[in-house]
N, C-alpha and C positions, 0 to 999 in steps of 0.2 A: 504494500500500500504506500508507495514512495507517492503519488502524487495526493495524498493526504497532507504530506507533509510539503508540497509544493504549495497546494491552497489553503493550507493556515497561513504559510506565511504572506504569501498574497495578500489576503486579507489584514495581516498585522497579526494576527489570535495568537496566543502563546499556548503550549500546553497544559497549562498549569487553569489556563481560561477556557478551556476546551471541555479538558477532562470537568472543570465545578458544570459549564453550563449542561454539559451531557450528565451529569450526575455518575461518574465512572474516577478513577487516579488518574493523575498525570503517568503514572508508572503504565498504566495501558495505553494512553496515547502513544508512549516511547516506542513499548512493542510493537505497535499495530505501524508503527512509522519504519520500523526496523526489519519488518518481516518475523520477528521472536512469538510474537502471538495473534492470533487472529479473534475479530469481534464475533459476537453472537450476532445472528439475522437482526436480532431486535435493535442492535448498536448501532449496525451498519447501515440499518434504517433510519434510526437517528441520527448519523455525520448526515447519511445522504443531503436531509431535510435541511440540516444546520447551516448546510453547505450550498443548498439551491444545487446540486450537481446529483448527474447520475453516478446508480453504484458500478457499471462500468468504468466510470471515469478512479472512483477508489480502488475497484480491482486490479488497475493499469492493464485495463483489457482495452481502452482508447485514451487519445489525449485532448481528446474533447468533454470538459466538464458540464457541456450545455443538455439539460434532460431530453429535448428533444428537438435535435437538430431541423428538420423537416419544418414544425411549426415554426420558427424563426426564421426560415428564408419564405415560408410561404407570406410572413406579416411582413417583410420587406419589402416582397413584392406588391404587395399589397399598398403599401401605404407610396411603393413609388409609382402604382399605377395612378396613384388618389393624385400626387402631386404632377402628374402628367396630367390627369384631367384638369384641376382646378389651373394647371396655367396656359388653357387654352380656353378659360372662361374669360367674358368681356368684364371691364371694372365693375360695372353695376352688379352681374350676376354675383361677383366676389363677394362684392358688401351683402348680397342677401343671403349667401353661405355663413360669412361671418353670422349676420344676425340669429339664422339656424344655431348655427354654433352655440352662440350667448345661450338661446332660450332653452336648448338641449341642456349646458350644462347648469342650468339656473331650475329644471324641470325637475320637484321633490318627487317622483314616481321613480 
């Protein structure tokens, strides 16, 4: 589990911050960083979570930490389709997107 230990420190987490917020020792983060011990499903469930990353990405079965690679190029796409539409609208239609906009994110439903 080396890239365990590549995304604590990414983020800055020490182990000693790791192991209180999991509720486990730093002595088991060392292992599980080390290769010496390996977590319970339950554990490995919780870095996953802690982590925002899949358990592939822990198992250093890939080097991609992203849970699911596929929905993230599809919202890229997505949102670079949106900004191709919207700049091929005239100024007036913009301003009434925008006002969409306002009233959507002003809308308590």
């Amino acid at each position: 589990m080396k890239n365990l230990r590549l995304i604590r420190k990414k983020r800055n987490i020490n182990q000693l911050r790791l192991a209180i917020d999991l509720g486990i020792t730093q002595e088991s983060i060392s292992k599980y960083e080390t290769d010496i011990a390996f977590p319970s499903k339950d554990i490995l469930i919780k870095i996953a979570d802690y982590f925002n990353c899949s358990i592939d990405y822990l198992l250093d079965r890939t080097d991609n930490p992203n849970i699911n690679m596929d929905k993230v190029i599809n919202e890229d796409e997505e949102i670079e389709n949106l900004i191709f539409r919207y700049k091929k609208l005239s100024s007036e239609k913009k301003n009434k997107l925008e006002g969409c906009l306002i009233a959507i994110e002003h809308d308590k439903k």
